[in-house]
N, C-alpha and C positions, 0 to 999 in steps of 0.2 A: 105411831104406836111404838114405844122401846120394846127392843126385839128381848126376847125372853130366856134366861140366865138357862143354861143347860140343867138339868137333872144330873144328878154324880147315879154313876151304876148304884153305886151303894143302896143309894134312895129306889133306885127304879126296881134293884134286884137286890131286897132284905136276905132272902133266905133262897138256896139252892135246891133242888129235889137231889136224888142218890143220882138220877139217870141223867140232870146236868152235871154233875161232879164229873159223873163216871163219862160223858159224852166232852166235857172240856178238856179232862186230865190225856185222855185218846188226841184229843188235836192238839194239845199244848204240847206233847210228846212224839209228836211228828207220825204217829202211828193212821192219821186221817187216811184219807183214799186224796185230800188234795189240801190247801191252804197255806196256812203259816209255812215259815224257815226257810232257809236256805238248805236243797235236801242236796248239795254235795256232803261228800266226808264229812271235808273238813268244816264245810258249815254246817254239818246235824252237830260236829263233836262241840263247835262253839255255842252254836243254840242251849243245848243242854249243859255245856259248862263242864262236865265231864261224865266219864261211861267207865260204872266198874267193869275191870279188863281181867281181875285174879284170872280165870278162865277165860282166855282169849278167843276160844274156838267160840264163845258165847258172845264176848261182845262185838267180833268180826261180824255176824249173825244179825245183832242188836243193830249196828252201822248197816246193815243189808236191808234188812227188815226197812228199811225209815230212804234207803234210796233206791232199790231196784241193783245196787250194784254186788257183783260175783265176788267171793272170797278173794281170788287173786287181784280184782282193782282196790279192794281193802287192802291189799299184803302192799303193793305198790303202793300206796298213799303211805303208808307209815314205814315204809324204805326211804322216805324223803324227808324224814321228823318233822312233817307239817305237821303232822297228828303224831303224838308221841306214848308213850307209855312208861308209868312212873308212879309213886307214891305220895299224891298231894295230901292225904287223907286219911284221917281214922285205920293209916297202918296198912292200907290195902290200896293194891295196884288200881290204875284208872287210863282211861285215854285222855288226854286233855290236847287242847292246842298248843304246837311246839311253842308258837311266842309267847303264851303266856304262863308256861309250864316252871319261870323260876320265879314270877312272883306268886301264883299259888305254893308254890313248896314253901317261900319264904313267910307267907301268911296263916298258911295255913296245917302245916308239917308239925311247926314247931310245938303245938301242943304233945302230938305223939313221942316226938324226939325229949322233952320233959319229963313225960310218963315211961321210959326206956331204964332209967336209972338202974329198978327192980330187975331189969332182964338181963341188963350188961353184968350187974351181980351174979345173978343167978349162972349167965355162961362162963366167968372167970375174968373179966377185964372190965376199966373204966370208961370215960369217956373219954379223956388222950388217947387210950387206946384205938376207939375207935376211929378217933378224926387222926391221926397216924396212918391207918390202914384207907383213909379218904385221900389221903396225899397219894400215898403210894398208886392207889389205882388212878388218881387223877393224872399223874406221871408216866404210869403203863398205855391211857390212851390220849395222850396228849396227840397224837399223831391223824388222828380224828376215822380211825374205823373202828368201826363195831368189832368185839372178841367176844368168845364163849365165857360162860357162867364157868368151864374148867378152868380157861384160860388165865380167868380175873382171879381164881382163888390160885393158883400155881404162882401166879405173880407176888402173891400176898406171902404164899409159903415160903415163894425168895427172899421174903424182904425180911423173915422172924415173926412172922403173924401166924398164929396158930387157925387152922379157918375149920379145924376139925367139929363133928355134930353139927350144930345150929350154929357154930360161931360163925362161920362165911356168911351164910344168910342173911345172919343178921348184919352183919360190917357191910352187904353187896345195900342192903335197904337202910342202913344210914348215911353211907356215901351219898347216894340217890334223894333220900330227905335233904341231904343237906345240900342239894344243888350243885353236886358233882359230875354224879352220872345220871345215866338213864337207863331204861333197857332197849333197845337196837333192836333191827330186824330177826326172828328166825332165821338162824343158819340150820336148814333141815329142820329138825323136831329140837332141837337145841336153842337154846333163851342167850343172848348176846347183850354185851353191855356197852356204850358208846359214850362218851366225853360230851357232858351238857353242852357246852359252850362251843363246842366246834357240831353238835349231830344236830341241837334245835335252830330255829331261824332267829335272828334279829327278837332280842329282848325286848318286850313291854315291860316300863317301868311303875307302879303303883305303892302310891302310900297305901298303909291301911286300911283307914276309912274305907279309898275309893277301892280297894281291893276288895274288900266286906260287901259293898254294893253291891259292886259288878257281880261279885259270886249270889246275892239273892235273887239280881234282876234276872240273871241264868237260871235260877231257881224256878222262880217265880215262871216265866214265861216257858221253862222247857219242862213243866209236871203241873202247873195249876189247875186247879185251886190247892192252895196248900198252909198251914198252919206256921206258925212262928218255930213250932214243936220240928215240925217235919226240919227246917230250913237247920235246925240246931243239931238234928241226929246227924242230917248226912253232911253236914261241911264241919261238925265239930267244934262245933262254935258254943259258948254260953248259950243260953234263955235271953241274957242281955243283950249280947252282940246279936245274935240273927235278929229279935226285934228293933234295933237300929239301925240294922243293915236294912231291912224290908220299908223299914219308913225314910230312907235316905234314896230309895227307886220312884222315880216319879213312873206317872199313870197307873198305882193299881190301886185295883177296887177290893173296900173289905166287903162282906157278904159273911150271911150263917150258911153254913152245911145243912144238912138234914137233920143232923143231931145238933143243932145249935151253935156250934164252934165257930168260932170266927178264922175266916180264911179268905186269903188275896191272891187275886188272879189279874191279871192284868186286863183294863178296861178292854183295850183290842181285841181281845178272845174272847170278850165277850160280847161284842159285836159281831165277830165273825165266826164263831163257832157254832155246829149246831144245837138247841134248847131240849135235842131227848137223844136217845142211843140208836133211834133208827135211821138205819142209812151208812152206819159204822162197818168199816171191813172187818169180817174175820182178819185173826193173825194169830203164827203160830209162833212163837215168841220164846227168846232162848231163855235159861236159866240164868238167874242175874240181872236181869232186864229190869229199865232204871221204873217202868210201869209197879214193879211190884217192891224192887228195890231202895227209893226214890221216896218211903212214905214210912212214916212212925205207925198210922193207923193207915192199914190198909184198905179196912172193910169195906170200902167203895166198890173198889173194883175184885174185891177177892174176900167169900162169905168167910166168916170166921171158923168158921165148924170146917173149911177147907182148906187155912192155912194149914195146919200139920202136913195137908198133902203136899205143898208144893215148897213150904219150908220145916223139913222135921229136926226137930228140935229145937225150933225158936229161929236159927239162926247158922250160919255158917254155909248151908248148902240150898240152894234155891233150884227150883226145879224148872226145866221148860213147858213153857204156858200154852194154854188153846184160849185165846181171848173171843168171845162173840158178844156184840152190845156191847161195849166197853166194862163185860164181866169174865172175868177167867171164869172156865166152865169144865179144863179138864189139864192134865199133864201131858207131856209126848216125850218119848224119847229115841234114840237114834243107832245103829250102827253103820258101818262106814265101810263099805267094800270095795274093792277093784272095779267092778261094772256095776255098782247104782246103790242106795243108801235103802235099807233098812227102817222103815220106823212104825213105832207102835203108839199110837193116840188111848190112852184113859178118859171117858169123860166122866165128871162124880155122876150124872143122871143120866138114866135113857134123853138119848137126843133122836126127834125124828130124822127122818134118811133127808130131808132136803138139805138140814143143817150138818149132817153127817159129811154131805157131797159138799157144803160151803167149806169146811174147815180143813175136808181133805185140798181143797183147791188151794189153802194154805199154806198146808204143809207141802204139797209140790211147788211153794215160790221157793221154799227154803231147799227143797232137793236143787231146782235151778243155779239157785246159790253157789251151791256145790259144782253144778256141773254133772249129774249126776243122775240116770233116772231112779226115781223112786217107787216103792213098793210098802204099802199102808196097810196095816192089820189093826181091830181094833180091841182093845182090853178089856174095856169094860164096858158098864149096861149101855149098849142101844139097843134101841126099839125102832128098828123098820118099817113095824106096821104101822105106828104113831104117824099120822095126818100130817102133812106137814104145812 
């Protein structure tokens, strides 16, 4: 008998339910209790291809969350620029991997750096101006240690570069788009800036194309299921390019969503992943996290009527998450003291006490994190007496 042509996922699995979305997006995202990726660092930062970093106390957290390891083994990996931090993207800070840190600048920057024109206006200078003050600092750290964000603008002031209001700002994040610098370790509470070329590791070199792939196959497999839509918001890409980048990734499956839309996830995870939301860890999950961050349409994992909570205003400020069932289900936030961390949990709904005690068991991975005993108050409705 000829042995029988495989089924394609596609065929086997037309349409996803919300609680497969929301149970694949949790493992694709390393947030599982086990499965897919490599959970060091620097293999969660390359699995997902990069990790908005603007707020770093969040995405040290994000990198915590996904391997069991304490802030200070996050602080150490990235004193080593295996894992780096820098601006591949839509103008905002990211962790990405050091080797591959200047051909995504180089792929992927340059739209932002295009769009800049208005702003170099706006501050008083062009763009020789800028790439003038790229030399100059590329000269001040030729010598390959990391200097302070004073240090780098002092330098600028020596050289005739005006760095006053936003203008250093901005010249420290065009030198960096343009694959000069980077930002360095924390000296103290202080942002340092280090010489691409001597602070990351041995360059990966990529055409286009195969740039565009690699960034969907990172896509695709570190947040699936995911839309053509999604892969375009967050690497900044056309409608045309992430759709060519997505069909240039072998093994993934298209599949509908609940709402019909067509989204690809890679065949593997869908083999290995589990088919409903039970059985998913609680997690308490920082602000900015690529779960919530990672998607054009959230409403999978986060009801609509609850984003204003956790992003208000649409945009710019993301709030820290209570994930249960692969559903955000509340906010938390933090203060930070000498002998042990402070935090206060929101859930939008009375939650009974069993789930109450799962999510606090959470938010004590994240005190760990720290270093730190924790102390939990909570804000809003629970229901104690609720059965659990």
């Amino acid at each position: 008998m000829p042995r029988a042509t495989p089924v394609p996922h596609a065929a086997r699995t037309p349409r996803l339910s919300v609680a497969q979305v929301r149970a694949l997006r949790q493992h694709s995202l390393l947030l599982g209790s086990e499965g897919a990726g490599d959970r060091t660092i620097p293999g969660v930062v390359t699995w997902l291809g990069a990790l908005q970093a603007q707020d770093l106390a969040s995405a040290v957290w994000s990198l915590g969350a996904r391997t069991g390891s304490t802030g200070t083994e996050v602080g150490e990996v990235l004193a080593t620029g295996e894992v780096l931090r820098t601006w591949p993207m839509r103008g905002t800070l990211h962790l990405v991997p050091g080797a591959d840190a200047r051909w995504m600048l180089r792929h992927l920057a340059q739209r932002m750096l295009d769009r800049a024109g208005p702003r170099r206006t706006a501050l008083g200078f062009d763009e020789p101006y800028a790439e003038r003050a790229a030399d100059v600092l590329g000269t001040f750290l030729a010598d390959g240690r990391p200097r302070t964000r004073a240090d780098c603008l002092t330098a600028l002031h020596a050289a005739g570069i005006d760095t006053s209001g936003q203008r250093g700002y901005h010249l420290l994040w065009h030198a960096a788009a343009r694959a000069v610098i980077c930002v360095g370790p924390n000296e103290g509470r202080e942002q340092t800036f280090a010489l691409l070329d001597t602070w990351a590791p041995p360059p990966v070199e990529l055409d286009r194309p195969t740039a565009l792939a690699t960034v969907a196959e990172r896509f695709a497999r570190g947040r699936g299921p995911v839309t053509e839509h999604d892969l375009a918001r967050w690497a900044d890409l056309t409608l045309t390019e992430a759709r060519t980048a997505l069909a240039a990734v072998p093994g993934l499956a298209t599949c509908a969503d609940d709402q019909g839309r067509a989204v690809v996830v890679p065949e593997a995870a869908l083999d290995a992943a589990p088919d409903d939301t039970r059985g998913l860890p609680a997690r308490a999950l920082p602000g900015f996290d690529e779960l919530v961050l990672g998607y054009r349409d959230r409403s999978a994992q986060l009801d609509r009527d609850h984003e204003v909570l956790v992003v208000p205003g649409g945009n710019g400020v993301f709030r820290a998450t209570l994930l249960l069932g692969g559903r955000v289900v509340g906010t938390w936030g933090r203060t930070i003291r000498a002998r042990g961390v402070a935090i206060t949990a929101t859930p939008f709904a009375p939650l009974p006490e069993r789930t109450v005690r799962t999510l606090e068991s959470a938010l004590h991975a994240y005190a760990a994190h720290l270093g730190l005993p924790p102390t939990v108050a909570w804000a809003g409705p629970v229901d104690a007496a609720t059965p659990s």
